[in-house]
PDBQT receptor file of N, H, CA, C and O in Angstrom, charges set to zero:
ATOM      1  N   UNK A   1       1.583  25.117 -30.861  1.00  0.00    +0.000 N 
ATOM      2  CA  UNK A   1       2.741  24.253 -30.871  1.00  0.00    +0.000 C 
ATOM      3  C   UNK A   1       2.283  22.820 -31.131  1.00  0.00    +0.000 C 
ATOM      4  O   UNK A   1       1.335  22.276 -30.565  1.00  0.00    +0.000 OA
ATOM      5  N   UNK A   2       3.129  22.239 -32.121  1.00  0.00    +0.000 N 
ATOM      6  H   UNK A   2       3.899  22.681 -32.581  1.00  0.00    +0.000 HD
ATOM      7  CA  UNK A   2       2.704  20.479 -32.390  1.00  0.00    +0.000 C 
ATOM      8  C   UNK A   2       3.236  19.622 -31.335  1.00  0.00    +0.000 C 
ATOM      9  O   UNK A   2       4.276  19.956 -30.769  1.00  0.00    +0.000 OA
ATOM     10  N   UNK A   3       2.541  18.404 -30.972  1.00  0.00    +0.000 N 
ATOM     11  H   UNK A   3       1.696  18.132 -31.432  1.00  0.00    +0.000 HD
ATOM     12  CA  UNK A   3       3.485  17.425 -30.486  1.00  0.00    +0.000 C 
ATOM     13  C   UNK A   3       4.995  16.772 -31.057  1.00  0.00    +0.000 C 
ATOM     14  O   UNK A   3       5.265  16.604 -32.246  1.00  0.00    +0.000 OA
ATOM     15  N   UNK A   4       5.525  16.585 -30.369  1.00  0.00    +0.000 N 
ATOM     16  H   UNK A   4       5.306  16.722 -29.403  1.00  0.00    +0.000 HD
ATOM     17  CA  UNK A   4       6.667  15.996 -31.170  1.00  0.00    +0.000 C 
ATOM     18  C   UNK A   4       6.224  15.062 -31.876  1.00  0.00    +0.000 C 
ATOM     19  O   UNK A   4       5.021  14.914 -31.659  1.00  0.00    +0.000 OA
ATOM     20  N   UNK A   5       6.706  14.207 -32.780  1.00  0.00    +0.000 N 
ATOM     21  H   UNK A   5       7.683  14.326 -32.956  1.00  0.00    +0.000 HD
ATOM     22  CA  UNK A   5       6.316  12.697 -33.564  1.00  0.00    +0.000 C 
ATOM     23  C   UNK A   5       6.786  11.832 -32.954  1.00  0.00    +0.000 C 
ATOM     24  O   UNK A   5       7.919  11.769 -32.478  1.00  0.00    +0.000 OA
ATOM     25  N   UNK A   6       5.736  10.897 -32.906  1.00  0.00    +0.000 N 
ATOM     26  H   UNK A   6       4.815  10.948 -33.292  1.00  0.00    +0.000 HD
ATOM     27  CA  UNK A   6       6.296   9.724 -31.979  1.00  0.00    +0.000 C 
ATOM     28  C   UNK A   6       6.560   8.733 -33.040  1.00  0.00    +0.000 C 
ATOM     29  O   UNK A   6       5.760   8.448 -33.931  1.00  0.00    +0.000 OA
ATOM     30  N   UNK A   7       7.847   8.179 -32.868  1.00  0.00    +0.000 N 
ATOM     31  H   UNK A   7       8.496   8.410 -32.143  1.00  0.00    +0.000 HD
ATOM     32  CA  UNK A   7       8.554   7.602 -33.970  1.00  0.00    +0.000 C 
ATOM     33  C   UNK A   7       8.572   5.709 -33.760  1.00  0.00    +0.000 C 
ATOM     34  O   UNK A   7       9.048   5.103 -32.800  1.00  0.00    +0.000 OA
ATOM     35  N   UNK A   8       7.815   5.040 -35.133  1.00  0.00    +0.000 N 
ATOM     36  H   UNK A   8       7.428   5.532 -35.913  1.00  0.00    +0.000 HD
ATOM     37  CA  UNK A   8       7.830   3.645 -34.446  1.00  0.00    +0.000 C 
ATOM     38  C   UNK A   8       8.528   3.170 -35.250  1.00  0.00    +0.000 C 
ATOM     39  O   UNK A   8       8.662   3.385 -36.454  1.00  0.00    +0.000 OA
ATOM     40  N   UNK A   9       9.116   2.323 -34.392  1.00  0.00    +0.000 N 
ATOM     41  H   UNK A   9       9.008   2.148 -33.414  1.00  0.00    +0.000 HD
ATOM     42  CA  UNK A   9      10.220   1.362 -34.957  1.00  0.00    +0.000 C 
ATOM     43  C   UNK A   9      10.243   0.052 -35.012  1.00  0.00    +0.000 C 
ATOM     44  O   UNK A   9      10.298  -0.570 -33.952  1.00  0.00    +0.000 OA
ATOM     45  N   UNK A  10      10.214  -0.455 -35.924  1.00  0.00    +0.000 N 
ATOM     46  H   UNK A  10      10.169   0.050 -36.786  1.00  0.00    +0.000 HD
ATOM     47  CA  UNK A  10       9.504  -2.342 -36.195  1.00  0.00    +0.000 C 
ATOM     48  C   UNK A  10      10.435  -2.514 -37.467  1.00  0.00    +0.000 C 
ATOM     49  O   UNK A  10      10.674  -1.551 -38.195  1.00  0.00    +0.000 OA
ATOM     50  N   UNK A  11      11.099  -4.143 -37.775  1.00  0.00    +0.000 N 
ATOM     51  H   UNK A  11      10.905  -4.925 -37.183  1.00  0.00    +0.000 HD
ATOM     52  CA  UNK A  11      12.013  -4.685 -38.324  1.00  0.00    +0.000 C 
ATOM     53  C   UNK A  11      11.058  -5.597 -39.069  1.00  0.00    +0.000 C 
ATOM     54  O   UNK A  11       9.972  -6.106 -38.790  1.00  0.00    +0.000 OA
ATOM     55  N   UNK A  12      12.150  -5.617 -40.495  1.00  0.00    +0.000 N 
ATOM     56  H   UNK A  12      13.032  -5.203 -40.721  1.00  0.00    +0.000 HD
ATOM     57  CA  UNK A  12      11.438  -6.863 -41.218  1.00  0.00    +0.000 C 
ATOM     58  C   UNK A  12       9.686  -6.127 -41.900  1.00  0.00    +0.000 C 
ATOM     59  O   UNK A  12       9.313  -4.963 -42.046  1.00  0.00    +0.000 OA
ATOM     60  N   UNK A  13       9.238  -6.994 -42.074  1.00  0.00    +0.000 N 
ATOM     61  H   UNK A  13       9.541  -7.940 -41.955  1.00  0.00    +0.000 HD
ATOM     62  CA  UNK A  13       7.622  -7.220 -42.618  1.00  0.00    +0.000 C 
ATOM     63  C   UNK A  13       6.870  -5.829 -42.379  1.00  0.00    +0.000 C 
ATOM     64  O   UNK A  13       6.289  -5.348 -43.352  1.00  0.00    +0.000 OA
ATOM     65  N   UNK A  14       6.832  -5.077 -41.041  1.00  0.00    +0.000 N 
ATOM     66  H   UNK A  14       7.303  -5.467 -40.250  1.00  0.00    +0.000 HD
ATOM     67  CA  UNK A  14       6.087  -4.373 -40.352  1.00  0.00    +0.000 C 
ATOM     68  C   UNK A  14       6.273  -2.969 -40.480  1.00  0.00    +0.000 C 
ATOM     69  O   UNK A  14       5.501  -2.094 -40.089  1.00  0.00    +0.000 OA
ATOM     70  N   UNK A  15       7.647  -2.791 -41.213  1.00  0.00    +0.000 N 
ATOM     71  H   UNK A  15       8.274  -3.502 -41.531  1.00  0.00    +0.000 HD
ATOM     72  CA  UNK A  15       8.530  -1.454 -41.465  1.00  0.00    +0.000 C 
ATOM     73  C   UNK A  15       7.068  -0.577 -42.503  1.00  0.00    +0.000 C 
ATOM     74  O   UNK A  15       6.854   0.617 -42.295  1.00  0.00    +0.000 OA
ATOM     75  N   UNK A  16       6.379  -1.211 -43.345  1.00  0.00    +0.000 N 
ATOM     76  H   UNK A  16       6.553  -2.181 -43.514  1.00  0.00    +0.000 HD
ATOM     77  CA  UNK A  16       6.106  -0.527 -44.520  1.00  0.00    +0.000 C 
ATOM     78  C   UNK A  16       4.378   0.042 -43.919  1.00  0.00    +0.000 C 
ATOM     79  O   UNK A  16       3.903   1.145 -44.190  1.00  0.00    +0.000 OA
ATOM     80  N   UNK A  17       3.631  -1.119 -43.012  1.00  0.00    +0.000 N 
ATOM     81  H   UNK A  17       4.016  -2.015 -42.792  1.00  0.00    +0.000 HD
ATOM     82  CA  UNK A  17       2.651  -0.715 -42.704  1.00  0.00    +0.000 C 
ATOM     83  C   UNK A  17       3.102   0.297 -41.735  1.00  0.00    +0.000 C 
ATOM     84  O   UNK A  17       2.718   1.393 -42.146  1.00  0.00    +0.000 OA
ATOM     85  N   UNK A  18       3.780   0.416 -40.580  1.00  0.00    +0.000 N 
ATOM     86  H   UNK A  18       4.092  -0.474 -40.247  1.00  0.00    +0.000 HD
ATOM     87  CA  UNK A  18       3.895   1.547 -39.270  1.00  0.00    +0.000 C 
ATOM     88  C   UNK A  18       4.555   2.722 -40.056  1.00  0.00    +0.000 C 
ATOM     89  O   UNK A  18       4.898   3.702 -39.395  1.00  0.00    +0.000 OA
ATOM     90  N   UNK A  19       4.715   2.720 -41.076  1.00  0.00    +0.000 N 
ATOM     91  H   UNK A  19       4.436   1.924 -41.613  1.00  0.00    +0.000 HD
ATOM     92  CA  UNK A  19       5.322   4.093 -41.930  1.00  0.00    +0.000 C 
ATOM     93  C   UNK A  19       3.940   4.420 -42.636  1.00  0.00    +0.000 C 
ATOM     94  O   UNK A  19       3.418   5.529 -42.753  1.00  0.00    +0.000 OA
ATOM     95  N   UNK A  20       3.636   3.621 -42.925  1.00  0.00    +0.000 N 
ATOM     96  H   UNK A  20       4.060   2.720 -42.830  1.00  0.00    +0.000 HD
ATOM     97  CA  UNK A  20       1.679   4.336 -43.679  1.00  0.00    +0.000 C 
ATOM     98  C   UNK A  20       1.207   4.843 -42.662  1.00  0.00    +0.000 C 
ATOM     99  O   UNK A  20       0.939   6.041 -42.762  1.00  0.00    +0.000 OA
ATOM    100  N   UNK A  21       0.936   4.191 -41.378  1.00  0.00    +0.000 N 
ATOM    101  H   UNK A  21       1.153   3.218 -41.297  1.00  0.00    +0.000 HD
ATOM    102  CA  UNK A  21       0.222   4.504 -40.111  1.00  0.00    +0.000 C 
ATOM    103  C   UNK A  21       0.973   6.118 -39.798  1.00  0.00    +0.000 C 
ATOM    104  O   UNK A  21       0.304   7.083 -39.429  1.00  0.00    +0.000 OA
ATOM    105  N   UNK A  22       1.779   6.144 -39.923  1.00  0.00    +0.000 N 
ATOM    106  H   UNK A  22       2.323   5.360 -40.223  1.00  0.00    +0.000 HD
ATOM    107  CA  UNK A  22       2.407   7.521 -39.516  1.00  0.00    +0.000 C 
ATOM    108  C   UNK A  22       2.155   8.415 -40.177  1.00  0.00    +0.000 C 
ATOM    109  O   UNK A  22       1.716   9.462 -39.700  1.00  0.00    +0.000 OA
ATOM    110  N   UNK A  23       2.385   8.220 -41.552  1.00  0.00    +0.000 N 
ATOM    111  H   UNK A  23       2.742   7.370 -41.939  1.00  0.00    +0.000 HD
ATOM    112  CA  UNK A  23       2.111   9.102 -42.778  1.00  0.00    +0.000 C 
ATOM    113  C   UNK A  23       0.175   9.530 -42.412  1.00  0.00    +0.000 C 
ATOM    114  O   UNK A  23      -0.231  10.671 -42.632  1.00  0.00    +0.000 OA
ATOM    115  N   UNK A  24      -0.432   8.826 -42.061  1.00  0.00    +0.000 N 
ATOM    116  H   UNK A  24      -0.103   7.899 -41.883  1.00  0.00    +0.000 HD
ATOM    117  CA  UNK A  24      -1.766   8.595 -42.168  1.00  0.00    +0.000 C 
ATOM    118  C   UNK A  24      -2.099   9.484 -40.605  1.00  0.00    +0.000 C 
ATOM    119  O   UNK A  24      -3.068  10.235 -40.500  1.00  0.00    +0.000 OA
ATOM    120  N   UNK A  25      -1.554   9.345 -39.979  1.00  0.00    +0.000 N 
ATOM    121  H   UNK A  25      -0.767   8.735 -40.065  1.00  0.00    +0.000 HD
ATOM    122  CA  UNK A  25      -1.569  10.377 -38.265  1.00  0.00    +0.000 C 
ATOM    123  C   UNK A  25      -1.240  11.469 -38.935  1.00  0.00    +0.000 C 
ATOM    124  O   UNK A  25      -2.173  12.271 -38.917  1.00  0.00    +0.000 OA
ATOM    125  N   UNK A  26       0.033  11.989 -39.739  1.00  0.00    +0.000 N 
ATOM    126  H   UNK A  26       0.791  11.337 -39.754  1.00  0.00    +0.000 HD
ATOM    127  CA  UNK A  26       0.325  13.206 -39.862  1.00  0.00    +0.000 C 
ATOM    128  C   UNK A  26      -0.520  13.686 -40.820  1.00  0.00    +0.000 C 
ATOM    129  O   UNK A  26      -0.593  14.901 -40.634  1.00  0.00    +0.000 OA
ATOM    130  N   UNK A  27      -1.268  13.331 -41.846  1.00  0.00    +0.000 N 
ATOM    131  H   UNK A  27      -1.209  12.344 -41.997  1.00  0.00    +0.000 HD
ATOM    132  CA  UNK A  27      -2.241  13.494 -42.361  1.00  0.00    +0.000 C 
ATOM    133  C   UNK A  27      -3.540  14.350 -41.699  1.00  0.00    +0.000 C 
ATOM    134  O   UNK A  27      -3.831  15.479 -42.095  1.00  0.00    +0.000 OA
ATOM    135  N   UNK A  28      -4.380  13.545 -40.482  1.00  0.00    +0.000 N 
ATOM    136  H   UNK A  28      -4.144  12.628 -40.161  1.00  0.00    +0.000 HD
ATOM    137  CA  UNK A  28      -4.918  13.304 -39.998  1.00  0.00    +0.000 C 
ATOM    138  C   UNK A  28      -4.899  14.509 -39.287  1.00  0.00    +0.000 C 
ATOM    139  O   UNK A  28      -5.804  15.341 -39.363  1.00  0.00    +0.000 OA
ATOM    140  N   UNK A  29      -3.647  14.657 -38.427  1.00  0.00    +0.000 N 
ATOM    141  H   UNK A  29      -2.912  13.981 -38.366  1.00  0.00    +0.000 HD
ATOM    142  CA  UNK A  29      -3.276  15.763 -37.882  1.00  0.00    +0.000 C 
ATOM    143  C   UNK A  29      -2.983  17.219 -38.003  1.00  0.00    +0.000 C 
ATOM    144  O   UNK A  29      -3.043  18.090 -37.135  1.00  0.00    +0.000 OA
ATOM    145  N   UNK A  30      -2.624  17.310 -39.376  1.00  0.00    +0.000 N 
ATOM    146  H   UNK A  30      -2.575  16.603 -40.081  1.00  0.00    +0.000 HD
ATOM    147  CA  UNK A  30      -2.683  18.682 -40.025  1.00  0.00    +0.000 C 
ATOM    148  C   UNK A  30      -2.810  19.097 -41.269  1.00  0.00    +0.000 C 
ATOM    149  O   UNK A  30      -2.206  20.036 -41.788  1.00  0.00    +0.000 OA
ATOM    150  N   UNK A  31      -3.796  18.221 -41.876  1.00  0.00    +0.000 N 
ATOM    151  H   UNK A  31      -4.286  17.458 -41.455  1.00  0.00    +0.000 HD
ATOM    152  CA  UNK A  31      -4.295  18.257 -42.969  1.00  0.00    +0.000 C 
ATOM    153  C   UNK A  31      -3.347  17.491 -44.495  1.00  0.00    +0.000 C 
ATOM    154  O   UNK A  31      -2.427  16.682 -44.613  1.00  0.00    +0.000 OA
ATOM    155  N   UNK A  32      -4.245  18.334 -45.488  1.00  0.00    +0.000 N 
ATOM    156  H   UNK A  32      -4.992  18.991 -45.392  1.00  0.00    +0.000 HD
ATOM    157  CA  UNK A  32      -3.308  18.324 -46.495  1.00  0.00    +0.000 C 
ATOM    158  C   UNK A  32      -1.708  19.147 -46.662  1.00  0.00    +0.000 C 
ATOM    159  O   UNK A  32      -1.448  20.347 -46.574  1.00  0.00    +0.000 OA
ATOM    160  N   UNK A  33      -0.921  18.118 -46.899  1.00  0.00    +0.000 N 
ATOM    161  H   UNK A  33      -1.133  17.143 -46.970  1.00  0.00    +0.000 HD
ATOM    162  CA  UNK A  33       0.143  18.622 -46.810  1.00  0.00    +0.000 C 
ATOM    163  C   UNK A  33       1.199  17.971 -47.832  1.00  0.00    +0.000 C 
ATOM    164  O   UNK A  33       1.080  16.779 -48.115  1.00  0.00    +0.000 OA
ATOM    165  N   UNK A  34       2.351  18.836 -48.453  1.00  0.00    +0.000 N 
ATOM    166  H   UNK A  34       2.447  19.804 -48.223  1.00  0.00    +0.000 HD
ATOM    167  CA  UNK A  34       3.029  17.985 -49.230  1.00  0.00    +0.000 C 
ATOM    168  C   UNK A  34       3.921  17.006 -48.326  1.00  0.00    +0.000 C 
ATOM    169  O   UNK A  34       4.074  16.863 -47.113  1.00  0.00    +0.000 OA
ATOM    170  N   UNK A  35       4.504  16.320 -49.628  1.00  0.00    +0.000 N 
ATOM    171  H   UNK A  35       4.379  16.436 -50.614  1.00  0.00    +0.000 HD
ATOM    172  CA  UNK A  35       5.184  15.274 -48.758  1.00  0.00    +0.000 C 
ATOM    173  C   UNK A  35       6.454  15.201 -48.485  1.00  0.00    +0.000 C 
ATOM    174  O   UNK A  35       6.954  14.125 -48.157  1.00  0.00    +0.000 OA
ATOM    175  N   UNK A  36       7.287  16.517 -48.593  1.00  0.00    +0.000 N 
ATOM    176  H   UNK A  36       6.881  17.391 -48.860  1.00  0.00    +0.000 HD
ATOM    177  CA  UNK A  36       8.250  16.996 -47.761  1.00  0.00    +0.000 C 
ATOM    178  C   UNK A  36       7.719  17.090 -46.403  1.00  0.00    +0.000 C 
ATOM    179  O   UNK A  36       8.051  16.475 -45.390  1.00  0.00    +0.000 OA
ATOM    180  N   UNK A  37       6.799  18.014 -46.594  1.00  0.00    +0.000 N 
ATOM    181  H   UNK A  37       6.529  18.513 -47.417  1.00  0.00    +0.000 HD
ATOM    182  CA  UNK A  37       6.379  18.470 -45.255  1.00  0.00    +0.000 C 
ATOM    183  C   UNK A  37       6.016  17.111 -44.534  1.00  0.00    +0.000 C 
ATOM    184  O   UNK A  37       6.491  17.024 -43.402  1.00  0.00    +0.000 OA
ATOM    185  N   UNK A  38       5.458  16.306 -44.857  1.00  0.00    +0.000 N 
ATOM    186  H   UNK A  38       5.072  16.376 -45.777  1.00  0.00    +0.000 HD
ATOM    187  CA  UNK A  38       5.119  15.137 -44.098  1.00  0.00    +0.000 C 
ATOM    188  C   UNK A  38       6.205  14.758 -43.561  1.00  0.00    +0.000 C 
ATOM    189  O   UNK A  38       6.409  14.618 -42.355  1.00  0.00    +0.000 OA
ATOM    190  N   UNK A  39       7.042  14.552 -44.551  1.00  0.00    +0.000 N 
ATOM    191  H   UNK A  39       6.877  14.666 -45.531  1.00  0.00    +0.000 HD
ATOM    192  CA  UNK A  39       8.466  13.788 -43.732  1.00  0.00    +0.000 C 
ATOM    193  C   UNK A  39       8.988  14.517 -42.654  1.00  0.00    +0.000 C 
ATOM    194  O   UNK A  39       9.505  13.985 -41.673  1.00  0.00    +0.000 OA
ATOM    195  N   UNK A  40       8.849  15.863 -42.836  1.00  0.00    +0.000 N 
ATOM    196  H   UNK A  40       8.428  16.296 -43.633  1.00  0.00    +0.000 HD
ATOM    197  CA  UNK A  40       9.644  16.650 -41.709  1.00  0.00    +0.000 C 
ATOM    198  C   UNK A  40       9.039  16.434 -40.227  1.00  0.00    +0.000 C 
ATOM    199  O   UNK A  40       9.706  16.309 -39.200  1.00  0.00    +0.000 OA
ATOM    200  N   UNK A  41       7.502  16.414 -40.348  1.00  0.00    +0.000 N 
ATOM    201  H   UNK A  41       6.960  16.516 -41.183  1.00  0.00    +0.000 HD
ATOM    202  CA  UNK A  41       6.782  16.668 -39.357  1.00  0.00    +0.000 C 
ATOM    203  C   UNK A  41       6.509  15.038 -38.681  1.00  0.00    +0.000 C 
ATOM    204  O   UNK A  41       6.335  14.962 -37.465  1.00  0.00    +0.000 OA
ATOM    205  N   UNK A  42       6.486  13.916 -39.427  1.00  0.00    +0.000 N 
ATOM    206  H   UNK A  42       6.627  13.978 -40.415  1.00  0.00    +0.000 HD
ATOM    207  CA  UNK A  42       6.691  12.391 -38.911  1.00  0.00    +0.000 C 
ATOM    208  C   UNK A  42       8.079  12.089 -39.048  1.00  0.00    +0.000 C 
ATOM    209  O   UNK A  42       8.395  10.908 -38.907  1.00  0.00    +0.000 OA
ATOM    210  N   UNK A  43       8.920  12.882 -39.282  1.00  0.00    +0.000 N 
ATOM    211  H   UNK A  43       8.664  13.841 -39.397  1.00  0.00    +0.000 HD
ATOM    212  CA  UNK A  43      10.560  12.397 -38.983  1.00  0.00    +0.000 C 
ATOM    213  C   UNK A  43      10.860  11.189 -39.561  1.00  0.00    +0.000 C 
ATOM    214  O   UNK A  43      11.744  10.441 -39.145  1.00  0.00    +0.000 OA
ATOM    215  N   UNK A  44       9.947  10.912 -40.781  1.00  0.00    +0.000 N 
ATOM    216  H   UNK A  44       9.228  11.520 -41.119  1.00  0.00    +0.000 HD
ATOM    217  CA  UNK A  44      10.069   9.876 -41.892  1.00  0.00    +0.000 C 
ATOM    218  C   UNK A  44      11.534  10.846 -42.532  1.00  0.00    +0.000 C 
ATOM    219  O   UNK A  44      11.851  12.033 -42.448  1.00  0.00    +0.000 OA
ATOM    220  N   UNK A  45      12.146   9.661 -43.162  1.00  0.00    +0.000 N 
ATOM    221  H   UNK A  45      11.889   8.697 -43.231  1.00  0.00    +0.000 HD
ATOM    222  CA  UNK A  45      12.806  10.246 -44.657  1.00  0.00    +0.000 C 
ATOM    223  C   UNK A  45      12.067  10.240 -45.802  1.00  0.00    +0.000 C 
ATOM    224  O   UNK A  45      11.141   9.451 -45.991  1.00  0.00    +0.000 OA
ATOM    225  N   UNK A  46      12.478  11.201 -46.699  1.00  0.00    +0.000 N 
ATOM    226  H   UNK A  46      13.231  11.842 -46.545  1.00  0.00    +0.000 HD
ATOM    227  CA  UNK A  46      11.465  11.576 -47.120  1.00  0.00    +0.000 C 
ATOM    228  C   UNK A  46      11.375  10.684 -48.632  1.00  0.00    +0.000 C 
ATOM    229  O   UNK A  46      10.634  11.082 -49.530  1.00  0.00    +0.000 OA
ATOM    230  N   UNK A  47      12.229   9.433 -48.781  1.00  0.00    +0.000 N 
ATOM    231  H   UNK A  47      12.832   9.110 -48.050  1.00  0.00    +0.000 HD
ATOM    232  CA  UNK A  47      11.711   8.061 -49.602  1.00  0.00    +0.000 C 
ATOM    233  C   UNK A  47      11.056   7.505 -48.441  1.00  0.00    +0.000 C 
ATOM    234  O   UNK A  47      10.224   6.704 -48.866  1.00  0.00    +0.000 OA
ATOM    235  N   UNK A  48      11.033   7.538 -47.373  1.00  0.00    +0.000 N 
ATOM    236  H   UNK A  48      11.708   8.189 -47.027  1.00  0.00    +0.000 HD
ATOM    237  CA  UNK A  48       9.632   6.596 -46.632  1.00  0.00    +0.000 C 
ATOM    238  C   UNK A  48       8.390   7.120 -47.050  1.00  0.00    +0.000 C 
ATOM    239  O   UNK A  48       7.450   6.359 -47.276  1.00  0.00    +0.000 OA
ATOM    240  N   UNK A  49       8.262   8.687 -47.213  1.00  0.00    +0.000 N 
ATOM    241  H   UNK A  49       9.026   9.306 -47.030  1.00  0.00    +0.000 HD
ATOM    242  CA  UNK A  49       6.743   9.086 -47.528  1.00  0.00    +0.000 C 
ATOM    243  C   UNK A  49       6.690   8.455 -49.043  1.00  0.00    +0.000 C 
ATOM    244  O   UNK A  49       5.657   8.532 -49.708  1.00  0.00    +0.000 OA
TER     245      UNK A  49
């Protein structure tokens, strides 16, 4: 079983790096993966990935 995604939320300037950082954990975390799947599993939309 995965952890849930812990979802960060920052306004303005900071939105684009803490969405790489996430993309880059879920990476990290279960490999190569497409980037549907990324979005599903970091609860990004999937124009954030």
């Amino acid at each position: 079983m995965t952890a849930a995604p812990q979802l960060v939320r920052t306004a303005g300037d900071g939105r684009r790096e803490a969405n790489a950082a996430t993309v880059l954990r879920t990476v990290l975390d279960h490999g190569p993966v497409a980037r549907r799947s990324i979005a599903t599993l970091s609860g990004l939309s999937p124009a954030a990935v």
